[in-house]
ChimeraX commands (.cxc) that place a marker at each C-alpha (Angstrom):
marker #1 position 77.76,45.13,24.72 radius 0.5
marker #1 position 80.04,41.73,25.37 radius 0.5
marker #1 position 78.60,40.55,28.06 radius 0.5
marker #1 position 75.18,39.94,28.20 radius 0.5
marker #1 position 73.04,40.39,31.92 radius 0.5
marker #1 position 71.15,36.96,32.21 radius 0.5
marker #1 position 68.92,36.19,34.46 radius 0.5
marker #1 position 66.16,33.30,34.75 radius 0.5
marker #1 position 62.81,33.93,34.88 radius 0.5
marker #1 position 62.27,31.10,37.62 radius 0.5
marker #1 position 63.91,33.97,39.48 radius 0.5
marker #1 position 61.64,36.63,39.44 radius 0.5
marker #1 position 57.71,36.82,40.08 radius 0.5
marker #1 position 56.75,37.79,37.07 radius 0.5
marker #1 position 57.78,34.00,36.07 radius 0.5
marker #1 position 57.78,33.85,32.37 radius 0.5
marker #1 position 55.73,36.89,31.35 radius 0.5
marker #1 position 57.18,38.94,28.86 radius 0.5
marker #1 position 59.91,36.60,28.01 radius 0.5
marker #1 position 59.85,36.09,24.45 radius 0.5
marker #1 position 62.18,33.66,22.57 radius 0.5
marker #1 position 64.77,32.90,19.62 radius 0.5
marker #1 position 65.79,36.53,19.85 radius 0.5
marker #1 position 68.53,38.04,18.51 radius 0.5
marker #1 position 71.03,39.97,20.28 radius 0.5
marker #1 position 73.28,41.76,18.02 radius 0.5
marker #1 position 76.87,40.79,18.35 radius 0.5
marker #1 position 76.03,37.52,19.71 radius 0.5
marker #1 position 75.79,34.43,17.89 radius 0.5
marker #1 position 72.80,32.69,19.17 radius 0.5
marker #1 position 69.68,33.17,20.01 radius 0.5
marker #1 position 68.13,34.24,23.49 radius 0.5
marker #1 position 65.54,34.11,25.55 radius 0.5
marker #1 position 64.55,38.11,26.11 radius 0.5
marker #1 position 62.41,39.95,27.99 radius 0.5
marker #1 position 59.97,42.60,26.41 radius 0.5
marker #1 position 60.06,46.24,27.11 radius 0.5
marker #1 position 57.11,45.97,29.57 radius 0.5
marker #1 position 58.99,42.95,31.43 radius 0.5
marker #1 position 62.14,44.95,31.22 radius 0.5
marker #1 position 60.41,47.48,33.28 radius 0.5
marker #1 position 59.10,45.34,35.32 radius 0.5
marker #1 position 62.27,44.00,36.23 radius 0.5
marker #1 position 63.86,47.06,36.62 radius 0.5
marker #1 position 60.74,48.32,39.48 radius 0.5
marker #1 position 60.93,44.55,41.41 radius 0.5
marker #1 position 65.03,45.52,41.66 radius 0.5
marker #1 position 64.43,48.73,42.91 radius 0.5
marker #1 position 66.53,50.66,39.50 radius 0.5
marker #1 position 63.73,53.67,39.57 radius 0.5
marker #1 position 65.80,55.82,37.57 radius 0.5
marker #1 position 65.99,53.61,34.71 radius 0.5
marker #1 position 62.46,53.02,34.81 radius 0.5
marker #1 position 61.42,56.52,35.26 radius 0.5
marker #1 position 59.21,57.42,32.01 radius 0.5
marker #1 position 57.68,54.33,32.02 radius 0.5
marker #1 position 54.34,55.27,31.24 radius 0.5
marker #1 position 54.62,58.38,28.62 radius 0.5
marker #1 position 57.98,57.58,27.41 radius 0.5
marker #1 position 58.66,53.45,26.91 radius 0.5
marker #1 position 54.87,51.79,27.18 radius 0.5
marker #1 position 53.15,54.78,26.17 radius 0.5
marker #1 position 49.78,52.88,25.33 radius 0.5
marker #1 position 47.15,52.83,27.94 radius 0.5
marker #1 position 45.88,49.78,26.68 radius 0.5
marker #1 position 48.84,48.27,28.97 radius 0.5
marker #1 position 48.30,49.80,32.10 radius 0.5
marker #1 position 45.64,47.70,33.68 radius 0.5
marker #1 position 47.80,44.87,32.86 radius 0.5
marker #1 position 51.27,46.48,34.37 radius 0.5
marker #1 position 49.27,47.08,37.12 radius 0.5
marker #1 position 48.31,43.92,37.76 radius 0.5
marker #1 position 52.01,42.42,37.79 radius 0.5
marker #1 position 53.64,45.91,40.23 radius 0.5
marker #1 position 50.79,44.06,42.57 radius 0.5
marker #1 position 52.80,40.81,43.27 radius 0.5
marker #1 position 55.55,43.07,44.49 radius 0.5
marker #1 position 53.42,43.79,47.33 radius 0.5
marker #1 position 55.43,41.28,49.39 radius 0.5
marker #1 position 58.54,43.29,48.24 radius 0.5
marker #1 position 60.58,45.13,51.05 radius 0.5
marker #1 position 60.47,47.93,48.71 radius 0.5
marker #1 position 56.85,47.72,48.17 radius 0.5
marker #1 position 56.13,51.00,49.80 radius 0.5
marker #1 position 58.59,52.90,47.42 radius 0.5
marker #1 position 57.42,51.10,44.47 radius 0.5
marker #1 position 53.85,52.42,45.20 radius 0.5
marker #1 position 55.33,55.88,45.62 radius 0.5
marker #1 position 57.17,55.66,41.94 radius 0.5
marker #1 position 54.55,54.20,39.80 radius 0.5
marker #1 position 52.10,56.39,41.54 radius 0.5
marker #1 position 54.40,59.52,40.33 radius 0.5
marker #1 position 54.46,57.71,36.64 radius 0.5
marker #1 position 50.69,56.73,36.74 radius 0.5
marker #1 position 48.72,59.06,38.85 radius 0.5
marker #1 position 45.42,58.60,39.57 radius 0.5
marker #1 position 44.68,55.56,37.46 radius 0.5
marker #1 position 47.06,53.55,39.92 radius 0.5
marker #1 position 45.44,55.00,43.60 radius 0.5
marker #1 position 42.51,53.78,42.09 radius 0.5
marker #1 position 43.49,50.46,41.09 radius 0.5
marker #1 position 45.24,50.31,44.29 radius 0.5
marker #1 position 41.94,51.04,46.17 radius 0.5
marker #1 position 39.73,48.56,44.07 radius 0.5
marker #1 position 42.38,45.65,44.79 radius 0.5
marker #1 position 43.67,46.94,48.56 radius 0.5
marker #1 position 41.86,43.28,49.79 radius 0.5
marker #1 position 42.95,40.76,47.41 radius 0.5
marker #1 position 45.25,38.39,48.91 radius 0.5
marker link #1:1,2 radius 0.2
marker link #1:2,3 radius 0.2
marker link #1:3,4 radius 0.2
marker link #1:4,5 radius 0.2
marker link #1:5,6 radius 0.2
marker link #1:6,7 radius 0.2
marker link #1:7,8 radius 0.2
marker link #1:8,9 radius 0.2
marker link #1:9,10 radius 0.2
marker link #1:10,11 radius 0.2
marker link #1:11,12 radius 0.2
marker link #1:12,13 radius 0.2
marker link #1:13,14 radius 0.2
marker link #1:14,15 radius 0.2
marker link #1:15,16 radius 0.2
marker link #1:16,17 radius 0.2
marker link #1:17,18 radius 0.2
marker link #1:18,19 radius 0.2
marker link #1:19,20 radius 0.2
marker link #1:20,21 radius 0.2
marker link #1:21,22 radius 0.2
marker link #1:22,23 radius 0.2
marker link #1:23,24 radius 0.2
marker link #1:24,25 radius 0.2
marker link #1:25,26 radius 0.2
marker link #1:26,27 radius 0.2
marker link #1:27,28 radius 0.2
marker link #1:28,29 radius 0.2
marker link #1:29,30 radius 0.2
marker link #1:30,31 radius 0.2
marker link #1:31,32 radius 0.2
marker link #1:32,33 radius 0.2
marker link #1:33,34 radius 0.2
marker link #1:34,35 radius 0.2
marker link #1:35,36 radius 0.2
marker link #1:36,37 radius 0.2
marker link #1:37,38 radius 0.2
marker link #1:38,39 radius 0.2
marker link #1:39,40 radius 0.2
marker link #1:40,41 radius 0.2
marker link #1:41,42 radius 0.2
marker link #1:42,43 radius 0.2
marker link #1:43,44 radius 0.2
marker link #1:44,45 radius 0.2
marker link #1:45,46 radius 0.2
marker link #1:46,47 radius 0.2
marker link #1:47,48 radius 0.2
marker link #1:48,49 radius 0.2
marker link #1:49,50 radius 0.2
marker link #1:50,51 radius 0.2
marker link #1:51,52 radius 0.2
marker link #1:52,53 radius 0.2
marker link #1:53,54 radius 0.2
marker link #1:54,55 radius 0.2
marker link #1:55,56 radius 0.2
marker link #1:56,57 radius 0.2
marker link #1:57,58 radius 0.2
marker link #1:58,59 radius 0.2
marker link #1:59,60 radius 0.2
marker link #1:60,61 radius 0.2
marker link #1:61,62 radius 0.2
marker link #1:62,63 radius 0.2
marker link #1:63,64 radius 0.2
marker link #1:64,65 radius 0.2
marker link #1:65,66 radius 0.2
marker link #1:66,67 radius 0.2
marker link #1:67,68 radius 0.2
marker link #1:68,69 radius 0.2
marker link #1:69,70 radius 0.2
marker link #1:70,71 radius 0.2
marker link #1:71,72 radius 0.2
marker link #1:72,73 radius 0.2
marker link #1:73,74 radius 0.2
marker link #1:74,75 radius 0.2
marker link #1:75,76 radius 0.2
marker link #1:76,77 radius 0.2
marker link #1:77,78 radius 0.2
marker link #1:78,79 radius 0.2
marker link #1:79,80 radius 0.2
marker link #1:80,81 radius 0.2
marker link #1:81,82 radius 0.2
marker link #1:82,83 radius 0.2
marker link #1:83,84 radius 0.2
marker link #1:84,85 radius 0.2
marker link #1:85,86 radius 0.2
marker link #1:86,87 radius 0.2
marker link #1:87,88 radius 0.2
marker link #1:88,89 radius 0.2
marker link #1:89,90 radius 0.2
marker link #1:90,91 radius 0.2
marker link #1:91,92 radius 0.2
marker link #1:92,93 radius 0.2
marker link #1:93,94 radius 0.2
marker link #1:94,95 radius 0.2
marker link #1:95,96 radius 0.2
marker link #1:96,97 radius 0.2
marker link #1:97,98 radius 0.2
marker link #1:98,99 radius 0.2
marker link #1:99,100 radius 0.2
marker link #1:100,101 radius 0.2
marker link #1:101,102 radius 0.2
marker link #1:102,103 radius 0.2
marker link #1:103,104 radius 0.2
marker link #1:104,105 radius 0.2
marker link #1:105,106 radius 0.2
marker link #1:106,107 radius 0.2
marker link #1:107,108 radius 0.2
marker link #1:108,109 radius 0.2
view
């Protein structure tokens, strides 16, 4: 890869979660600030890539010690125009677990 996708995390909701830094990118002289796989996937749901970040669950996380935390950051997408369709994908990815998070945190603001 020459070019490199940057993007700051002032940007994005998630602020700095997930970013971790002084990480090498191979090819590239310096170091970077990069974002783990979890924030990856994150950012990849909040832009609306689904296909990427189908298989998040059983195939990239795959630790369930995760998922009340991913939960918690897909919830401040629910300002997101897409928020209906991300509900719809993680719910496919998560099942259950997520309608019931969903339910337990439908009043928070």
């Amino acid at each position: 890869m020459e070019n490199l996708t940057i993007r700051e995390p002032d940007d994005s909701v998630f602020g700095i979660y997930g970013i971790e830094d002084n990480s090498f990118v191979p090819n590239h002289p310096d170091t970077y600030k990069i974002a783990n796989h979890i924030r990856a996937l994150l950012d990849l749901v909040s832009e609306g890539n689904f296909g990427y970040a189908q298989g998040m669950n059983k195939d990239f996380i795959c630790n369930n010690k995760y998922t009340e935390e991913v939960f918690s950051k897909l919830l401040l997408l629910r300002t997101s125009h897409m928020w209906e369709k991300i509900k719809g994908v993680i719910g496919k990815e998560y099942g259950v677990a997520w309608l019931r998070f969903l339910q337990n945190h439908e009043n928070e603001p």
